[in-house]
LOVOVEX-882727 format. One record per atom (N, C-alpha, C, CB): residue number from 1; residue in one letter; x negated, y, z negated; atom name. Coordinates in nm, 4 decimals. Glycine has a CB too. Example, Ala and Ser with C-alpha at 12.3 -4.5 7.8 and 13.67 -1.06 7.14 Angstrom:
% LOVOVEX-882727
<1; A; <-1.3190; -0.5690; -0.7800>; N>
<1; A; <-1.2300; -0.4500; -0.7800>; CA>
<1; A; <-1.3200; -0.3300; -0.7800>; C>
<1; A; <-1.1308; -0.4473; -0.9046>; CB>
<2; S; <-1.2850; -0.2250; -0.7080>; N>
<2; S; <-1.3670; -0.1060; -0.7140>; CA>
<2; S; <-1.2900; 0.0030; -0.7870>; C>
<2; S; <-1.4084; -0.0598; -0.5725>; CB>
% end
This chain:
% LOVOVEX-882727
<1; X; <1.5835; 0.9328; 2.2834>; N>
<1; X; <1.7099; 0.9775; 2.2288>; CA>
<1; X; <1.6897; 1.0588; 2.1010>; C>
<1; X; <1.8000; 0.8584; 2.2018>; CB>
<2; X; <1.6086; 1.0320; 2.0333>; N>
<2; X; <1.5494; 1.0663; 1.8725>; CA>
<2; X; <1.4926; 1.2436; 1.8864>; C>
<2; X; <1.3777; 0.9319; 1.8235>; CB>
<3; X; <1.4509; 1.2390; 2.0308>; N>
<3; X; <1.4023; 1.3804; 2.0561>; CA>
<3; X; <1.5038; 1.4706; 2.0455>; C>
<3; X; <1.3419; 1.4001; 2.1854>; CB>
<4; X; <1.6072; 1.4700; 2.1022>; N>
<4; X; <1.7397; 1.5595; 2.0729>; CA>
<4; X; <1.7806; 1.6386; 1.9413>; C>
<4; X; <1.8478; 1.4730; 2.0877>; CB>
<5; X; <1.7571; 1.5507; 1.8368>; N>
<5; X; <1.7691; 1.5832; 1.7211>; CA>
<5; X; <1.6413; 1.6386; 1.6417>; C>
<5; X; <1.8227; 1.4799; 1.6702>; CB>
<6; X; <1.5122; 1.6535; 1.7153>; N>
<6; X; <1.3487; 1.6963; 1.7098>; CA>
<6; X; <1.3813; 1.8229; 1.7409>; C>
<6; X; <1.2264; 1.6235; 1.8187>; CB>
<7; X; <1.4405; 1.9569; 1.6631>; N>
<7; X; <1.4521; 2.0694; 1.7417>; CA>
<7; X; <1.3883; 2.1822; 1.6354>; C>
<7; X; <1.6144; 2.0943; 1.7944>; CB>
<8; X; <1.3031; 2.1367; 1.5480>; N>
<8; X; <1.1929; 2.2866; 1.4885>; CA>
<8; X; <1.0730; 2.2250; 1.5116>; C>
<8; X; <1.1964; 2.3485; 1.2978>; CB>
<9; X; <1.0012; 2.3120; 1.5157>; N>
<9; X; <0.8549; 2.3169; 1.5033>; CA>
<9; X; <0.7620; 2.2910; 1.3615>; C>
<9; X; <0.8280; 2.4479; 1.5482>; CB>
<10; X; <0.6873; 2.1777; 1.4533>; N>
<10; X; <0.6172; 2.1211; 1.2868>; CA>
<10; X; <0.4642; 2.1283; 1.3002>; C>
<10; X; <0.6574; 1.9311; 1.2385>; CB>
<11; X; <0.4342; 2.1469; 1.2410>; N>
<11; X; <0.2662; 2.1730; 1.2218>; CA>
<11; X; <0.1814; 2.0869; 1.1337>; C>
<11; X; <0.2398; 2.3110; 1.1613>; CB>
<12; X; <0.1203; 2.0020; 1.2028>; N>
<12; X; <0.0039; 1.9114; 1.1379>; CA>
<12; X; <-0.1549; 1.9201; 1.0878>; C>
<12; X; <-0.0062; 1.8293; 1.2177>; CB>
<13; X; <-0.2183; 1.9108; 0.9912>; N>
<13; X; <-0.3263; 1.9436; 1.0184>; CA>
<13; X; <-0.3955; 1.7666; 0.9620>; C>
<13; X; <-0.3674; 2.1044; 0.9398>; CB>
<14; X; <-0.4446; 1.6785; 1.0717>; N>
<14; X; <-0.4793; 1.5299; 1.0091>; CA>
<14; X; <-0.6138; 1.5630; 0.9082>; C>
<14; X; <-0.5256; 1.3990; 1.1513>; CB>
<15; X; <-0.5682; 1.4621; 0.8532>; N>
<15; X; <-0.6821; 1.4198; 0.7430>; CA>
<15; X; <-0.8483; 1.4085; 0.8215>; C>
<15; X; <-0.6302; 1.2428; 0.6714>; CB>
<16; X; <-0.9575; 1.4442; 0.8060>; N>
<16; X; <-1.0494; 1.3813; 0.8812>; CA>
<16; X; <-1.1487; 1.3495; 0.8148>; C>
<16; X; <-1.0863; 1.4417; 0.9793>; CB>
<17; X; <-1.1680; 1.3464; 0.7059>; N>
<17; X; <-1.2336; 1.2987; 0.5932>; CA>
<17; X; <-1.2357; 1.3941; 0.4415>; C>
<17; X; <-1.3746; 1.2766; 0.6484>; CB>
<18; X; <-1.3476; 1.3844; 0.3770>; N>
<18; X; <-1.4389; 1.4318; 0.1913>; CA>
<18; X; <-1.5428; 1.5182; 0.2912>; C>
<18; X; <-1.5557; 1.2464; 0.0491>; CB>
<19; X; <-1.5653; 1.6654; 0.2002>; N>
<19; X; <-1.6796; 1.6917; 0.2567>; CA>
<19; X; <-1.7608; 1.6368; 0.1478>; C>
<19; X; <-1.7019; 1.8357; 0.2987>; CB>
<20; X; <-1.9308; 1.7430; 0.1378>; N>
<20; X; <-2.0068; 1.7171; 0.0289>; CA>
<20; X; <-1.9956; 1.7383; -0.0794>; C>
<20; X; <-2.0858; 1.7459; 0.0334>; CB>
<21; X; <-1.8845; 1.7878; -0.1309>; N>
<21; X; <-1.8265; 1.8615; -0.2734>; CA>
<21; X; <-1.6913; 1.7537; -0.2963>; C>
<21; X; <-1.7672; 2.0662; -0.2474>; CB>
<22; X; <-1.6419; 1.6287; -0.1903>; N>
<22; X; <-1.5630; 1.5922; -0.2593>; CA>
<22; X; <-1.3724; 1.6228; -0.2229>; C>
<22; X; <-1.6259; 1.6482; -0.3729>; CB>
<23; X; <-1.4091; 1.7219; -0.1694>; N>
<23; X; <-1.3098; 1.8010; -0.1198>; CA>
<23; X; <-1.2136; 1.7398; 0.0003>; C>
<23; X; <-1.3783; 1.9207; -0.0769>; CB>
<24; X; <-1.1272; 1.7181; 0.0490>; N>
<24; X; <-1.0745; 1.6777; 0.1673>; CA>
<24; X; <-1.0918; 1.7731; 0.2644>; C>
<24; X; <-0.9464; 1.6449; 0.1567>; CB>
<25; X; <-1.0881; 1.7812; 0.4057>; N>
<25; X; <-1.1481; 1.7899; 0.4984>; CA>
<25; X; <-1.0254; 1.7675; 0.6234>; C>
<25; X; <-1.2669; 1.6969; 0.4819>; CB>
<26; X; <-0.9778; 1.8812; 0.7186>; N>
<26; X; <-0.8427; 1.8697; 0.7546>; CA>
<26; X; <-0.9215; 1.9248; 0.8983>; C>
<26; X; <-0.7021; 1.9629; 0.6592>; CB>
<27; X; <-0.8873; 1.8656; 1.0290>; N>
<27; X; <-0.8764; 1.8980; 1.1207>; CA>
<27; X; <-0.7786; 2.0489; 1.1896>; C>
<27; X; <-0.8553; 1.7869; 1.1445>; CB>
<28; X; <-0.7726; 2.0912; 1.3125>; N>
<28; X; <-0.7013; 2.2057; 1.3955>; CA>
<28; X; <-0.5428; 2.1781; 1.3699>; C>
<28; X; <-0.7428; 2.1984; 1.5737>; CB>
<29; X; <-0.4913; 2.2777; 1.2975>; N>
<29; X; <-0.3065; 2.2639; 1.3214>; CA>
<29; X; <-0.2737; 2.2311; 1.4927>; C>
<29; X; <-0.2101; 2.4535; 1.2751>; CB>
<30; X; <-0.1830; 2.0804; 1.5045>; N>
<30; X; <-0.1354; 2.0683; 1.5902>; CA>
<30; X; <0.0289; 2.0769; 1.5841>; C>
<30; X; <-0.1933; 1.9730; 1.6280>; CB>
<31; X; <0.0592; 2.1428; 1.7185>; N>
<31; X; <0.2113; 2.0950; 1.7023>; CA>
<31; X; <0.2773; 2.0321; 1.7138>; C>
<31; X; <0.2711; 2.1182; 1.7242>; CB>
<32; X; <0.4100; 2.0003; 1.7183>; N>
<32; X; <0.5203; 1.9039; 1.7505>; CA>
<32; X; <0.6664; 1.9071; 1.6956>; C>
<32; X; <0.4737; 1.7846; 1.7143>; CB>
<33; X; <0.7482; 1.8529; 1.7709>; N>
<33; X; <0.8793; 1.8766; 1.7323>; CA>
<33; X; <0.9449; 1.7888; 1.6080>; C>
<33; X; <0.9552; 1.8574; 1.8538>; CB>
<34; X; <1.0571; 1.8318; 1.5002>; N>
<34; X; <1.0590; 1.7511; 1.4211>; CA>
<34; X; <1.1670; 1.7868; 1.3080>; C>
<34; X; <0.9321; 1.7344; 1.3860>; CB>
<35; X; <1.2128; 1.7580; 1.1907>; N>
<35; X; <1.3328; 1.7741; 1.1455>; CA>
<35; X; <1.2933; 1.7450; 1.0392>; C>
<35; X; <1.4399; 1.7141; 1.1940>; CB>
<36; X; <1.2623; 1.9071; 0.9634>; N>
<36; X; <1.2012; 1.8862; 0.8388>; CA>
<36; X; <1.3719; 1.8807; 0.7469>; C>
<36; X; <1.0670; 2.0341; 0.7949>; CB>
<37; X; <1.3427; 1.8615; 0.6291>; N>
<37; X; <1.5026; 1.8247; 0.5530>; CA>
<37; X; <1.4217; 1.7900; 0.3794>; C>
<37; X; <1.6154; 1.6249; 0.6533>; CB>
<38; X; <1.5014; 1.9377; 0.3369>; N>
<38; X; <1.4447; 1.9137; 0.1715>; CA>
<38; X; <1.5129; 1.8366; 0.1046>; C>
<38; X; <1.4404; 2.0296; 0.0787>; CB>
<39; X; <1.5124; 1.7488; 0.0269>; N>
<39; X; <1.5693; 1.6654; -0.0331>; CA>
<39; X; <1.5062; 1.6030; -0.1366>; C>
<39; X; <1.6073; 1.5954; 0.0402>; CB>
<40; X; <1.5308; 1.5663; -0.2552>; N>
<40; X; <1.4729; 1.4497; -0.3659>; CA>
<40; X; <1.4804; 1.3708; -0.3049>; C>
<40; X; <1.5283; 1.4105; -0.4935>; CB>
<41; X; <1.3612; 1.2781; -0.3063>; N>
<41; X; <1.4487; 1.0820; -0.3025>; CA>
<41; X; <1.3069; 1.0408; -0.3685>; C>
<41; X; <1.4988; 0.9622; -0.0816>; CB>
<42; X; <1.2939; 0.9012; -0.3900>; N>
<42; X; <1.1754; 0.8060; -0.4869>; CA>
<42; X; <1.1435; 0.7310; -0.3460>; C>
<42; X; <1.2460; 0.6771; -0.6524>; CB>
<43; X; <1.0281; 0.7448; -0.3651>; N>
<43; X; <0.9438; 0.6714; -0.2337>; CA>
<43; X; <0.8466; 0.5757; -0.3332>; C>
<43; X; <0.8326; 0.8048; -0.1107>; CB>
<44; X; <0.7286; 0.4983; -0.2174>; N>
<44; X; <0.6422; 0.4688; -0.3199>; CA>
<44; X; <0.4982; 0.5222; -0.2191>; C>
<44; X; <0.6565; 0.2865; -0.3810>; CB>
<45; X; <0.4285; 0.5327; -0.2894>; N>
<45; X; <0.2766; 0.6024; -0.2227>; CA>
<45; X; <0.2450; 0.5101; -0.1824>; C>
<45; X; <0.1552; 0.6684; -0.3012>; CB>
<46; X; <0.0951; 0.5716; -0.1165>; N>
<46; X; <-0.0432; 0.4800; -0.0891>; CA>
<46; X; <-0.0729; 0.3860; -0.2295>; C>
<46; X; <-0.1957; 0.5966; -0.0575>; CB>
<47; X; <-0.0740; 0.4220; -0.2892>; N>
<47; X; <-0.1132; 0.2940; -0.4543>; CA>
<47; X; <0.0122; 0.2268; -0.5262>; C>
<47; X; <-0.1925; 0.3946; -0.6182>; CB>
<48; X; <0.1060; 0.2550; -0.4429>; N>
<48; X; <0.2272; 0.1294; -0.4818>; CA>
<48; X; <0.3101; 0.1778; -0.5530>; C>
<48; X; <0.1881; 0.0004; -0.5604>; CB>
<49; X; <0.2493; 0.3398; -0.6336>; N>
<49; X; <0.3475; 0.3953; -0.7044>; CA>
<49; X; <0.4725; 0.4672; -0.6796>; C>
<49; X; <0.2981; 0.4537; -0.7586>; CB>
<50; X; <0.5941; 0.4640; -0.8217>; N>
<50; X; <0.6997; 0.5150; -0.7550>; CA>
<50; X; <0.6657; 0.6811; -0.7867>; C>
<50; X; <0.8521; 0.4478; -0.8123>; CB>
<51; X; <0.7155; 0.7143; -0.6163>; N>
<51; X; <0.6634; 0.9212; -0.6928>; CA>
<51; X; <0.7818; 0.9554; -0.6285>; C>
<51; X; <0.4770; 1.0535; -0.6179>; CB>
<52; X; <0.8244; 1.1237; -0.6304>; N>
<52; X; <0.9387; 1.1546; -0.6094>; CA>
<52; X; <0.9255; 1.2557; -0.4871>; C>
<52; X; <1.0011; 1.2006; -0.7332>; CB>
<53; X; <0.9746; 1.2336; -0.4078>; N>
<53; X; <0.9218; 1.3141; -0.2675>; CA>
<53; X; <1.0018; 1.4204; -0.2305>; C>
<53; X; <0.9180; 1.2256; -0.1376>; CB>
<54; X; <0.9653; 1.5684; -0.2417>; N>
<54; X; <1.1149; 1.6604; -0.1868>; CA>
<54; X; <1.1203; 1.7116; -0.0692>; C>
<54; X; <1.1502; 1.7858; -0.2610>; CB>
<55; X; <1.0469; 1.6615; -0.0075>; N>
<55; X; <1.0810; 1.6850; 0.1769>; CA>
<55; X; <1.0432; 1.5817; 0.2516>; C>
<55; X; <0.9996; 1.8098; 0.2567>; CB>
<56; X; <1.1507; 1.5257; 0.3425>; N>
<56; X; <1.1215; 1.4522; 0.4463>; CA>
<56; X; <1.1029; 1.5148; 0.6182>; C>
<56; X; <1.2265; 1.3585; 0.4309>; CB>
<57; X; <0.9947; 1.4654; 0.6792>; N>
<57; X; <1.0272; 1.5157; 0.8031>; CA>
<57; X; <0.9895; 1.3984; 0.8993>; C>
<57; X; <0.9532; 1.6531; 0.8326>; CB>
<58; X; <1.1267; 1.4062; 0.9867>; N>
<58; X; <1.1346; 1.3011; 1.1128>; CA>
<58; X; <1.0979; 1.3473; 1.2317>; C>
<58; X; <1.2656; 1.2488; 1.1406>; CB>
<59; X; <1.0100; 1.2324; 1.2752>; N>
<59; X; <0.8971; 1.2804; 1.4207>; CA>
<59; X; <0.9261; 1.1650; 1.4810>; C>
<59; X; <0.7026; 1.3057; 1.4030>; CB>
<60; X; <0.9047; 1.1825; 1.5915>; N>
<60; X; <0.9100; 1.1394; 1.7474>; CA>
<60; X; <0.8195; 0.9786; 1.6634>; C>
<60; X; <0.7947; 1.2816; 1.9091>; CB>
<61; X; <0.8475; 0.9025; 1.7302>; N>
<61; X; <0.7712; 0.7469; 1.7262>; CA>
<61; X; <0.6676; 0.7013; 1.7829>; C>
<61; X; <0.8365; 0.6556; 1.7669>; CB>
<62; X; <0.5748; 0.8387; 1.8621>; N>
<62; X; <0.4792; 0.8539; 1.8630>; CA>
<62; X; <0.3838; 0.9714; 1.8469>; C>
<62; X; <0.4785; 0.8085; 1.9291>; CB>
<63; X; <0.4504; 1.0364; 1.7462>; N>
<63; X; <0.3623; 1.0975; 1.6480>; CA>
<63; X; <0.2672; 1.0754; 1.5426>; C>
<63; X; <0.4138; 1.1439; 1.6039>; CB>
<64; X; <0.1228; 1.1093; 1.5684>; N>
<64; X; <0.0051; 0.9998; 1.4662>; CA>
<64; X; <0.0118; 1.0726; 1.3454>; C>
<64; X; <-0.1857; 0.9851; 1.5191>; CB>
<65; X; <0.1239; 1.0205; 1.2916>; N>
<65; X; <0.1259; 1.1179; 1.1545>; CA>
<65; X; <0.0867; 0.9770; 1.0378>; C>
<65; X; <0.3271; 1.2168; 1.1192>; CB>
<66; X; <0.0037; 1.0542; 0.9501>; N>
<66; X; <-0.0662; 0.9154; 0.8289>; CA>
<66; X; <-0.1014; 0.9806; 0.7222>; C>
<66; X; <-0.2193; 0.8198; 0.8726>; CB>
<67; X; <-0.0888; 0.9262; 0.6506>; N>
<67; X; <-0.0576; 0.9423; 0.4367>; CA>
<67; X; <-0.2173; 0.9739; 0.4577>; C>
<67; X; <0.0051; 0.7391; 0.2830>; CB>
<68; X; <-0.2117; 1.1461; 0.3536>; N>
<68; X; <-0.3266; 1.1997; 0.3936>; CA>
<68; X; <-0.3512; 1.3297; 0.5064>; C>
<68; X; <-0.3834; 1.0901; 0.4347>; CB>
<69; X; <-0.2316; 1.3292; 0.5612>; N>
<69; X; <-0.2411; 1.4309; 0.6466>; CA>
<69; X; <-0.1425; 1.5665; 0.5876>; C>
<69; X; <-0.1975; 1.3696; 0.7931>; CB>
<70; X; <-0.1308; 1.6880; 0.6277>; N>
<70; X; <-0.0636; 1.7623; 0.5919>; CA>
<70; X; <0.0250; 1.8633; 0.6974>; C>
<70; X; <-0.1400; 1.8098; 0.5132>; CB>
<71; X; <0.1376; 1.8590; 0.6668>; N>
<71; X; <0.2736; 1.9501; 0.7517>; CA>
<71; X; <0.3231; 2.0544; 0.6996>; C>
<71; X; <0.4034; 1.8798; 0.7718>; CB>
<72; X; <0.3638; 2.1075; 0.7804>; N>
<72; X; <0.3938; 2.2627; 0.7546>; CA>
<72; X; <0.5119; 2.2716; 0.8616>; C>
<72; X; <0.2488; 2.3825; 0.7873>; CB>
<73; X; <0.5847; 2.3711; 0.8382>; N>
<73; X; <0.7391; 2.4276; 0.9160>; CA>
<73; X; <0.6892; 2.5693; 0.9479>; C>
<73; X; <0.9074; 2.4345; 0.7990>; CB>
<74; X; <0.6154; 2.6583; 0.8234>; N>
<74; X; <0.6005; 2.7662; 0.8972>; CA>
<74; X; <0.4058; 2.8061; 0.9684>; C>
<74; X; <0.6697; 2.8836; 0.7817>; CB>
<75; X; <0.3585; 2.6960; 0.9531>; N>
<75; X; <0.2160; 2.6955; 1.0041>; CA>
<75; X; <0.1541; 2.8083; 0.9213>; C>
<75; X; <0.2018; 2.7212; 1.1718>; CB>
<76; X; <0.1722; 2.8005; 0.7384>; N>
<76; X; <0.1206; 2.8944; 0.6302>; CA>
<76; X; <0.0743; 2.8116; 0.5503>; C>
<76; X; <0.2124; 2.9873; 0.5617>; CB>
<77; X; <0.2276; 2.7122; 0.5056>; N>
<77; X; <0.2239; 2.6582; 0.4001>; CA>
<77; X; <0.2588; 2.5247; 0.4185>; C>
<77; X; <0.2907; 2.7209; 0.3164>; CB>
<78; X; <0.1072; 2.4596; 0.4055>; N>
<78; X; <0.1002; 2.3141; 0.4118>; CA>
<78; X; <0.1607; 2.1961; 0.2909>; C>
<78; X; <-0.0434; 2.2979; 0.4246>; CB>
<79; X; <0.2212; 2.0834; 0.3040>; N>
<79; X; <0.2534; 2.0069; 0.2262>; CA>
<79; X; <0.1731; 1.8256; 0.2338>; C>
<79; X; <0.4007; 2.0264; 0.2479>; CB>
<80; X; <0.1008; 1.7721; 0.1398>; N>
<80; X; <0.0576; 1.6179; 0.2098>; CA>
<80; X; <0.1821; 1.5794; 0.2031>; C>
<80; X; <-0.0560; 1.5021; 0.1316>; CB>
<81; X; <0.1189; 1.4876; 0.2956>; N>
<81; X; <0.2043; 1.3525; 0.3539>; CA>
<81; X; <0.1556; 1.2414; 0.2146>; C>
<81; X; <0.1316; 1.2829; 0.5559>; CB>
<82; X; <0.2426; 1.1737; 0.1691>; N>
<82; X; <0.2133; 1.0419; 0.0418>; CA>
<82; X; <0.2774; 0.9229; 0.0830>; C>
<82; X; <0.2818; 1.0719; -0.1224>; CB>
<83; X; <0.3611; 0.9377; 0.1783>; N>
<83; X; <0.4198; 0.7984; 0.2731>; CA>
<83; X; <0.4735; 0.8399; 0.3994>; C>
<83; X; <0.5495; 0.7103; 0.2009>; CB>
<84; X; <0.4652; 0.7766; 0.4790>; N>
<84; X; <0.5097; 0.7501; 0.5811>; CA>
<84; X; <0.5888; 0.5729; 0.6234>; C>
<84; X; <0.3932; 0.7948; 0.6500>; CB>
<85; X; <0.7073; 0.6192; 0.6948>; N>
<85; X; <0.7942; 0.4945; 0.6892>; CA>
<85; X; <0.8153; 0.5045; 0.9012>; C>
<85; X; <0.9859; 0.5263; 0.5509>; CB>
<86; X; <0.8719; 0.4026; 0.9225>; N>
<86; X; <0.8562; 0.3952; 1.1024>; CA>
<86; X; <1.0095; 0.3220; 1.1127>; C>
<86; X; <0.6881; 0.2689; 1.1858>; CB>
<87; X; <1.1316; 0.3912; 1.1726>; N>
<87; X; <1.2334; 0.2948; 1.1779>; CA>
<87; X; <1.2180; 0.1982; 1.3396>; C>
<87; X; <1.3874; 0.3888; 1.1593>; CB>
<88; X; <1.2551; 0.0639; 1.3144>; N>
<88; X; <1.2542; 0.0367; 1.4635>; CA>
<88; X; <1.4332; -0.0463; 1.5006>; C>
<88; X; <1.0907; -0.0896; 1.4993>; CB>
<89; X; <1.3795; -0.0147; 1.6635>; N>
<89; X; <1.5290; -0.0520; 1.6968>; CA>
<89; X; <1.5172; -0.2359; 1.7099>; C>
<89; X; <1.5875; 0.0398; 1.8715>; CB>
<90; X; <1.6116; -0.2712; 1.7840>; N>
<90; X; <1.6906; -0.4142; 1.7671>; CA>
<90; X; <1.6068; -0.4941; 1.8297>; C>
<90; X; <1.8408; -0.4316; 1.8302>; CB>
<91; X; <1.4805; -0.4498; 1.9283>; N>
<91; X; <1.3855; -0.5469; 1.9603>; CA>
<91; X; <1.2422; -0.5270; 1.9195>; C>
<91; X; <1.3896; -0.5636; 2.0926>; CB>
<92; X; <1.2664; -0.4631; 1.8193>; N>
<92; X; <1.1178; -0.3692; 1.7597>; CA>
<92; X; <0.9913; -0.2941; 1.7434>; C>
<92; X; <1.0845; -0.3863; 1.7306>; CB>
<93; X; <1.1114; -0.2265; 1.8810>; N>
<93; X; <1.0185; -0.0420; 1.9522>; CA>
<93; X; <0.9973; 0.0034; 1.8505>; C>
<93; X; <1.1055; 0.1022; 2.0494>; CB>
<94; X; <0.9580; 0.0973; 1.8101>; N>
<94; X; <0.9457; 0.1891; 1.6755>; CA>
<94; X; <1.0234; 0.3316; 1.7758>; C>
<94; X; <0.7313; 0.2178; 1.5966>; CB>
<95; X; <1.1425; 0.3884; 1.7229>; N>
<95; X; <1.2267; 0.4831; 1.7801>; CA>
<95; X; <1.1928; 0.5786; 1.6473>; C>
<95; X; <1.3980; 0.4314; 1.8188>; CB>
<96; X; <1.1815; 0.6390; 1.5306>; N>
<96; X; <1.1623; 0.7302; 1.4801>; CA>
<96; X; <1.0548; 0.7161; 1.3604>; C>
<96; X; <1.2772; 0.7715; 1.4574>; CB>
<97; X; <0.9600; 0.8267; 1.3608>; N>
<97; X; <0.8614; 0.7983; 1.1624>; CA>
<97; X; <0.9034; 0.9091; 1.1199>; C>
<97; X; <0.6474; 0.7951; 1.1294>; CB>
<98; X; <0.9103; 0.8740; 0.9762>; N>
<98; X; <0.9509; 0.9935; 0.8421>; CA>
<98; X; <0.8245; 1.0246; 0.7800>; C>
<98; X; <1.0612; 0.9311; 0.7042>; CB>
<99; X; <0.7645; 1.1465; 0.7378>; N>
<99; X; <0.6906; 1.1366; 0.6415>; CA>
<99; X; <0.7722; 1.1920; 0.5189>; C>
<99; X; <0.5664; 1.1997; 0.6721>; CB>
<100; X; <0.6907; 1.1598; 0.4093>; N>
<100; X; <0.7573; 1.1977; 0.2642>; CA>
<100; X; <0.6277; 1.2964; 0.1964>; C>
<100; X; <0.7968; 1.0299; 0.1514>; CB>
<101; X; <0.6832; 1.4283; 0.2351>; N>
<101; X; <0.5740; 1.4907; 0.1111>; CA>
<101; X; <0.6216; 1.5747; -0.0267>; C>
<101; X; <0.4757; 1.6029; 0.1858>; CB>
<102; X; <0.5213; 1.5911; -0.0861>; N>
<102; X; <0.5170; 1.6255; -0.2008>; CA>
<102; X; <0.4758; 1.7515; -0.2551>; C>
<102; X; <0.4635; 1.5506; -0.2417>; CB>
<103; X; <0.5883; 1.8584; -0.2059>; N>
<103; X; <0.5817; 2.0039; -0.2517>; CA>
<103; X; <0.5177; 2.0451; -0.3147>; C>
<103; X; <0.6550; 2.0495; -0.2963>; CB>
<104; X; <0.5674; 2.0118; -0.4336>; N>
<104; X; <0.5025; 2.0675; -0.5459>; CA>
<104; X; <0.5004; 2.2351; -0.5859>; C>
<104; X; <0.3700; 2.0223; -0.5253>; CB>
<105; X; <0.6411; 2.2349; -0.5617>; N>
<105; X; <0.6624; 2.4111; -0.5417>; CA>
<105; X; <0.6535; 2.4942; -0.4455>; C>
<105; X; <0.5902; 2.4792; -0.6016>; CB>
<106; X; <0.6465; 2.4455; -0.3339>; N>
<106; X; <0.6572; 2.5185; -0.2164>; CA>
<106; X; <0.8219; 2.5852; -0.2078>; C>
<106; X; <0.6163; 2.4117; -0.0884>; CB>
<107; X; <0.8353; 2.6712; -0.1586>; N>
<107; X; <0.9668; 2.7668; -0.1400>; CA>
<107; X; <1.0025; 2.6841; -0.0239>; C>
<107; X; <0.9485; 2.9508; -0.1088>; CB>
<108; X; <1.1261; 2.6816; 0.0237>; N>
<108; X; <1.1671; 2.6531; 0.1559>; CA>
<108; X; <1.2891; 2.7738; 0.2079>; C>
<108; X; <1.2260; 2.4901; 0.1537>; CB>
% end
């Protein structure tokens, strides 16, 4: 049902490790459908902290999206992922995940 409302194109590139310099290390842009939406809100990261997130985007509930990875709307300009949240329904399918990233000046 969640797919209906999945109607732009989102672009992933996962985390796949540090190279030898330290650097992060990003796998092939994949696609998928999804509902990017700029907005402020206070999330909390990977280290518990409160940070302030200005884009959310909602993916399908089986999309392997994970804190550390990075999305894009126009497959140019990438944003990380700093949380990811999973809503589930009344017997506890997982029906939609949000990630929360952190612009940081990206134009939209």
């Amino acid at each position: 049902m969640i797919e209906s409302y999945l109607a732009q194109d989102i672009w992933r590139q996962p985390k796949t490790g540090v190279d030898e310099n330290g650097q992060l290390t990003f796998g092939a842009p994949v696609q998928s459908r999804g509902r990017w939406l700029e907005k402020n809100r206070l999330v909390r990261n990977a280290q518990g902290e409160q940070v302030t997130s200005d884009v959310s985007v909602t993916l399908g509930p089986d999309e392997p999206v994970a804190v550390g990875d990075r999305l894009s709307l126009d497959e140019v300009t990438y944003v990380d992922v700093i949380a990811v949240s999973v809503s589930r329904g009344l017997v506890g399918e997982a029906i939609q995940k949000r990630a929360y990233l952190q612009s940081q000046g990206v134009q939209g």
